[in-house]
N, C-alpha and C positions, 0 to 999 in steps of 0.2 A: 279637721277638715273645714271646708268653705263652702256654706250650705248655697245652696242656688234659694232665687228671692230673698236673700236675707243682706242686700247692700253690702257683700264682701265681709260682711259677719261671721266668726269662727265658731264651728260648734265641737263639744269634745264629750262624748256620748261614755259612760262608765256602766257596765251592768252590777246589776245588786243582785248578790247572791244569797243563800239559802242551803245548806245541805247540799251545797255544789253544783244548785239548780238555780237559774237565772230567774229571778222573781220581777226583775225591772230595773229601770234605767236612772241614772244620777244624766241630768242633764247641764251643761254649759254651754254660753252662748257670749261671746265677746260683743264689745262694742263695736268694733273691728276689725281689719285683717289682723292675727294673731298669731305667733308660733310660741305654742307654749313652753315655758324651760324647762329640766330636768325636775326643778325642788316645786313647780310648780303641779307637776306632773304627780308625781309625789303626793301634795297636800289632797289633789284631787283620786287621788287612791285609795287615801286614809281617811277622807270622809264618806269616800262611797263605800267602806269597807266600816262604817260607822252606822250606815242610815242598814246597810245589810245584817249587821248582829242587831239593830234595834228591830226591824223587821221580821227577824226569827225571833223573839225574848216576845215581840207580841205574839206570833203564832203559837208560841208554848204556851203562854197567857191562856190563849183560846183554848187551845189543845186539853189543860189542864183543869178547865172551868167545864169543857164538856165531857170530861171525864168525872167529872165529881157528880157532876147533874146524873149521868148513865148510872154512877155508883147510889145515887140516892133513888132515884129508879128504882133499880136492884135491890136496896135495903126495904122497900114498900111492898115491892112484891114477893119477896119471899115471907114478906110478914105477913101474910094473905095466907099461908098454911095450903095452899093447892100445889105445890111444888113436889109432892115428894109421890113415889110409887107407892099404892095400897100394898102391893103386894109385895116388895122388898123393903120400904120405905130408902129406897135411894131417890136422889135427884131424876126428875121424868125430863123429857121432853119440854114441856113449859119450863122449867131452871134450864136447861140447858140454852134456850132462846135466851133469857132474860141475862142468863151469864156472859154470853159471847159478846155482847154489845161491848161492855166497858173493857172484858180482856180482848178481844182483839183488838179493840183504839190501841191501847198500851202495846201490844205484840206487834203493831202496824209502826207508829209512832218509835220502838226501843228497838225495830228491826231481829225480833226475836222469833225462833221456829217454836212449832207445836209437835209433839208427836202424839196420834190419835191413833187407838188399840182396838177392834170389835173381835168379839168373839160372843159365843153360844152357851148356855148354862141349863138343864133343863128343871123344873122347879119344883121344889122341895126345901127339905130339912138343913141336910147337907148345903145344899147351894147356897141356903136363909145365911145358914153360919161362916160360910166360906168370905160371901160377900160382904159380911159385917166381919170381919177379920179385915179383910184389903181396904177396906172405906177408913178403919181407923187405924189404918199403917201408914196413908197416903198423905205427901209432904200436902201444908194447907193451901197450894195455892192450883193441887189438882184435882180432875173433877170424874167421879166415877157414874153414870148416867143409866138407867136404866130406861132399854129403849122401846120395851112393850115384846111381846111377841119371843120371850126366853134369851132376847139381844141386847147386850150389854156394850158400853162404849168409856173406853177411859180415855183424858183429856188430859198429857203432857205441857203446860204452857215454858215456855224458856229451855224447852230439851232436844239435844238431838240425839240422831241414830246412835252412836254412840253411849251417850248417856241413858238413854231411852234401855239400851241391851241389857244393863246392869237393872236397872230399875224394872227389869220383866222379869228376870230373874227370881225377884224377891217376890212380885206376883203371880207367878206361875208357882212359886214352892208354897202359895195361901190357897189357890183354886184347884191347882193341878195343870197336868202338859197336856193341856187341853189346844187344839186348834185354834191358831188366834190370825186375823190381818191387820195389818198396823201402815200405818202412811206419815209423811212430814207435811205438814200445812207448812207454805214458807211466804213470807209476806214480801220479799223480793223476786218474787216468780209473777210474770207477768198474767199469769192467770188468776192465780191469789190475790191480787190484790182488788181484784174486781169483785170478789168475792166474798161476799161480807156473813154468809149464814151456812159457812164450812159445807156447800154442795159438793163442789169439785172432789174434797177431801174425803167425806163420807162414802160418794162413791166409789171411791178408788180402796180404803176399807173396807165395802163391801165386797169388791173383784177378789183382796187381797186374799180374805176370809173364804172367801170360795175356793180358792188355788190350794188354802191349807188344807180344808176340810176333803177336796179333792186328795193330797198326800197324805192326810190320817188314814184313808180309806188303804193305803198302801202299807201302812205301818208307821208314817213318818207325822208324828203330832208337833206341828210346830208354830213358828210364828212366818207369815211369810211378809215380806213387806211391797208394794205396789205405791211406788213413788216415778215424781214427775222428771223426765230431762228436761236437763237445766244447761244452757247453752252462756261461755261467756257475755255476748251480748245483754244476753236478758236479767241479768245482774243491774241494778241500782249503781252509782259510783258508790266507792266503800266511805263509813263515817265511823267515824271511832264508835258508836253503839252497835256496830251489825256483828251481830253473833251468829259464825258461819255456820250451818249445818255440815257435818263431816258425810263421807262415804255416799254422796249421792248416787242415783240408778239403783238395779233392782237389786237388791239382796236377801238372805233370808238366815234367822237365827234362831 
């Protein structure tokens, strides 16, 4: 095009992309009136299409520099010995803080879901040894949380509903068919992503847990699940890392 004030000067504007998101502009500016050719068109593609992967390779740069930092973090303060419950010796509330920082960067960043389990355990013998059974069956990169008050909270990172089903399976046959609510943190949800100390999701495992313990009362001990509608709009564009959560809405297993 032929910018006005610019003496009949050609400008030819390219956006630099990102994850499919426009991060900024490759500019061109002729000496003169200009129509640019086909291969010339072309050259001006493949460098803006250069300056755009160099501009993502730095954000992973950064991305990856404050992930190490969050993890060193994390390595300090668990060494600190205040992390763990007196009373079950699971991960409390302080680990739980301390842990979400660097997995959700990752889970934000790889486009990956969470699924997050509560349920009720009353305290005792039985419960001591149940919970020390499911803590050292749990693949290492999930987190069983003890949350004060006989409420307990397990921490799926990279799972969905699906996979999540099978994997309750295996914890329900170490605690018992006890009443559980369960939810999918999804970091493509426009609400999640705003969301950086798992509120939204929490509470919607509290509601879930309620609904069950509500249907144990009737004979029915299960798991219920209280997840978010998800409309196509509010999807991200897809990138080869987005690991879709399957069976979204409400369901129960």
């Amino acid at each position: 095009m032929t910018a006005p004030g610019m003496d009949g000067r050609t400008f030819l504007g390219l956006g630099l992309t990102r994850c499919s998101a426009v991060t900024g502009v490759l500019s061109i500016l002729s000496r003169g009136p200009k129509v640019f050719k086909e291969g010339e068109l072309a050259m001006a593609k493949a460098v803006a299409a250069l300056f755009g992967k160099t501009l993502e390779i730095e954000q992973l740069k950064y991305d990856l520099q404050r992930t190490r930092e969050d993890l060193d973090l994390t390595k300090a303060v668990m060494e600190d010995g205040l992390l763990e419950s007196g009373t079950t010796n699971l991960p409390n509330l302080r680990h739980l803080d301390v842990w979400m920082r660097p997995t959700l960067a990752i889970a934000r960043r790889m486009r990956e879901p969470m699924v997050m389990v509560r349920w009720r355990m009353p305290p005792g013998k039985v419960t001591h040894d149940a919970l020390k059974a499911l803590a050292k069956a749990l693949r290492g990169e999930d987190l069983l949380v003890d949350l004060g008050k006989d409420e307990f909270l397990l921490l799926l990172p990279r799972t969905t509903i699906r996979g999540a089903k099978l994997l309750l399976e295996d914890v329900r046959s170490k605690i018992g068919k006890i009443p559980m609510g369960a939810t999918v943190w999804d970091p493509d949800h426009p609400q999640e992503r705003s969301d950086h100390l798992l509120g939204h999701a929490q509470k919607r495992t509290k509601t879930a847990l309620k609904t069950s313990l509500e249907m144990a009362q009737e004979g029915a001990a299960t798991v219920a699940w209280n997840l978010l509608e998800l409309n196509p709009g509010d999807l991200r564009s897809s990138g080869p890392n987005r690991r879709d959560p399957s069976n979204r809405g409400r369901a129960k297993a």
